[in-house]
C-alpha positions as CSV (number, residue, x, y, z in Angstrom):
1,X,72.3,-22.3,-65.7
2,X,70.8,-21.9,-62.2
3,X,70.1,-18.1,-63.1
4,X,68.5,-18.9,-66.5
5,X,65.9,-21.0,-64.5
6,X,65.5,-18.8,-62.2
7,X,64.6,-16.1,-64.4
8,X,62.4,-18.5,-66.8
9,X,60.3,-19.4,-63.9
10,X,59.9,-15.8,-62.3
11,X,58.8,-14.4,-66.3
12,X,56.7,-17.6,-66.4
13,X,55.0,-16.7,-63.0
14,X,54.4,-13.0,-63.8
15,X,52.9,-13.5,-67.4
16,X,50.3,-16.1,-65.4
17,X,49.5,-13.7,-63.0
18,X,49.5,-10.5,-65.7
19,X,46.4,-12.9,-67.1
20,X,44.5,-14.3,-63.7
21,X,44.6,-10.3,-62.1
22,X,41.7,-9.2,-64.9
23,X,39.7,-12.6,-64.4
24,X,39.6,-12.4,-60.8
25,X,38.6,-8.1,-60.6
26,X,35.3,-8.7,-62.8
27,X,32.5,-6.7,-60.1
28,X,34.6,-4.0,-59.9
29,X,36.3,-4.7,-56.8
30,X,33.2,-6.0,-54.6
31,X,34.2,-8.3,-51.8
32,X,32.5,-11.8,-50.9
33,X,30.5,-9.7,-48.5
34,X,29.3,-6.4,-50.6
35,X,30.1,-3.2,-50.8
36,X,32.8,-2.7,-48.4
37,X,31.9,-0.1,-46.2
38,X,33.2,1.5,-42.8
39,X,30.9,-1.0,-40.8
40,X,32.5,-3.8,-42.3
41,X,36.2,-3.1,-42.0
42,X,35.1,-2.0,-38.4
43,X,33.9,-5.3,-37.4
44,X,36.8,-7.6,-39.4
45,X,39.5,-5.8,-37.6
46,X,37.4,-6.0,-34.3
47,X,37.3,-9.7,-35.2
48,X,41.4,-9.6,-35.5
49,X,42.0,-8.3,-32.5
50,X,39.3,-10.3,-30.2
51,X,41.2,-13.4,-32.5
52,X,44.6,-13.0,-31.2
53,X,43.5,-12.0,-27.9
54,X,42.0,-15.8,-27.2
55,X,44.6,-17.4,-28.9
56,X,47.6,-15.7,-26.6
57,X,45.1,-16.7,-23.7
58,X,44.7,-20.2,-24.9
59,X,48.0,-20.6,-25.7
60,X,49.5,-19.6,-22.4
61,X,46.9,-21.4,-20.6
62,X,47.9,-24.6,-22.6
63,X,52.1,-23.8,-22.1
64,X,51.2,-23.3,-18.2
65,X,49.1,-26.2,-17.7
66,X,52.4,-28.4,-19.8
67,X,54.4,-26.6,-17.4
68,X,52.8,-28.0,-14.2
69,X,52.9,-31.2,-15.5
70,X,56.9,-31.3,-16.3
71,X,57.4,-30.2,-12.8
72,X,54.9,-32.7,-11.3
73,X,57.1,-35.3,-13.7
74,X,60.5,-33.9,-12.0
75,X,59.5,-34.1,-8.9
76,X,58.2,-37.8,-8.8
77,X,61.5,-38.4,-10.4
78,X,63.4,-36.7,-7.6
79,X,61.1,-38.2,-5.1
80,X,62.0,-41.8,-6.2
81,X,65.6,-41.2,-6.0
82,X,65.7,-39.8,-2.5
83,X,62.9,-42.3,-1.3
84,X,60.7,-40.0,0.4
């Protein structure tokens, strides 16, 4: 039974897309943008790259700032145990 679904639903998902391909490819494969040229994919993958770099940056600025204040939160609690 659970195969039978399965395969109703995958032939069901593949005749909608057979259908929605031609209706989405109608000015002959021009981006948002234009014409895609060399310029374009230049600057997009630029884009990428400068992307990922900020977010590692802001990422491990955000995980080392948590940090300092976990260990600021351990030592108060150590301090209030030993009294000093």
């Amino acid at each position: 039974m659970k195969a039978r679904i399965t395969l109703l639903a995958s032939f069901a998902l593949t005749a909608w897309l057979v259908y929605a391909v031609p209706a989405l490819a109608h000015d002959n494969g021009e981006g948002l943008v234009g014409e895609t040229n060399d310029k374009i994919i230049t600057f997009f993958s630029l884009g990428v790259v400068v992307f990922f770099a900020v977010l590692v940056s802001v990422l491990s600025w955000l995980q080392s700032t948590l940090e300092k204040r976990k260990d600021q939160r351990k030592a108060t609690a150590v301090r209030d145990i030993v009294g000093w």
